[in-house]
C-alpha positions in Angstrom: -67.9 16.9 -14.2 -64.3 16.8 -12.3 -64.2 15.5 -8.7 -61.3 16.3 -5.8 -61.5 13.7 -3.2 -59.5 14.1 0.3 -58.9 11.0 2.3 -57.0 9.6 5.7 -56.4 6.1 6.1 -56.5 5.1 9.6 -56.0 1.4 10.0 -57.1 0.3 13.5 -55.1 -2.7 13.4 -51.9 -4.7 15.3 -50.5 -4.9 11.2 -47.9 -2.4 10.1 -50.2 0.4 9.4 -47.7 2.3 7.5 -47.8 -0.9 5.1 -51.7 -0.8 4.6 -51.8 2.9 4.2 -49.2 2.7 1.2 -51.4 0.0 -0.1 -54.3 1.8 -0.7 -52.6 4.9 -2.1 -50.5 2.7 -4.4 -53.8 0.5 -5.7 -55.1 4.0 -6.1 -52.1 5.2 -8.0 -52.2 2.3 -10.8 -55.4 3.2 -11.5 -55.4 5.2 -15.1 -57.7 8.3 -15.1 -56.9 9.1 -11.4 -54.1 12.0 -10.3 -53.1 11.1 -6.6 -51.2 13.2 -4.5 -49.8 12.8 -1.0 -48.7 14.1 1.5 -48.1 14.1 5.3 -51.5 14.5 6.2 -53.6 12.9 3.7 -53.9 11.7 0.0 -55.8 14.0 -2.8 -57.1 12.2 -5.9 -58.6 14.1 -8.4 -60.7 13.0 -11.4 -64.0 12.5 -13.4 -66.6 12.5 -11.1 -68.3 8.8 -11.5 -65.0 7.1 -12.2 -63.2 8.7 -8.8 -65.8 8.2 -7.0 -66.3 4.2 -7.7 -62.9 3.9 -7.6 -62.5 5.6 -4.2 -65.3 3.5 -2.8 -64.6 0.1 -4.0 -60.5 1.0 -2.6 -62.0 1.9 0.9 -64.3 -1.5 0.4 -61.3 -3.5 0.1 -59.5 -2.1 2.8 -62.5 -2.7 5.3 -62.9 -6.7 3.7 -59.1 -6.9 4.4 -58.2 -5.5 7.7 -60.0 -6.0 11.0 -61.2 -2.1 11.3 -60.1 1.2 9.7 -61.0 4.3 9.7 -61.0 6.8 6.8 -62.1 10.5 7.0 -62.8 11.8 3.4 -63.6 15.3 2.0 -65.9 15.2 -1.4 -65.2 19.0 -3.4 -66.8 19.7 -6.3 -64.2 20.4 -9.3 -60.9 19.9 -10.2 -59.0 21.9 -7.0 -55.5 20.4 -8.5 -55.9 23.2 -10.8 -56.2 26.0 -8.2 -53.1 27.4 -7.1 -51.8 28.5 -3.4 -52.1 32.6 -2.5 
């Protein structure tokens, strides 16, 4: 089963923010069985279900053990929507 996960980073910290936020998508990006795409508003990774998922979670634990407070606001869809193309 395929998994397409949609997530903001929202660091609530005095740190470059812009520096954290390209940490997590770039720790998610090394990671093989993952597709990650980005974009102004938020990041896309698409994948099997119970791999993406543990990934995801354990990225968004790090990020909370490593900065003072953050904020992410995820979307969990069912199936591979990389595959569906734009009207």
């Amino acid at each position: 089963m395929q998994i397409s996960i949609e997530i903001s980073l929202y660091p609530l910290a005095e740190k470059e923010f812009k520096t954290e936020i390209w940490i997590f998508i770039n720790r998610l990006r090394e990671t093989d069985g993952l597709k990650v795409v980005t974009n102004g508003m938020s990041t896309q990774i698409f994948g099997e279900y119970d791999f993406t998922v543990s990934k995801v979670m354990a990225e968004i634990k790090r990020v909370h053990q490593e900065l003072d407070a953050a904020v992410f606001v995820c979307k969990f869809i069912s199936g591979d929507r990389s595959l569906v193309e734009a009207d």
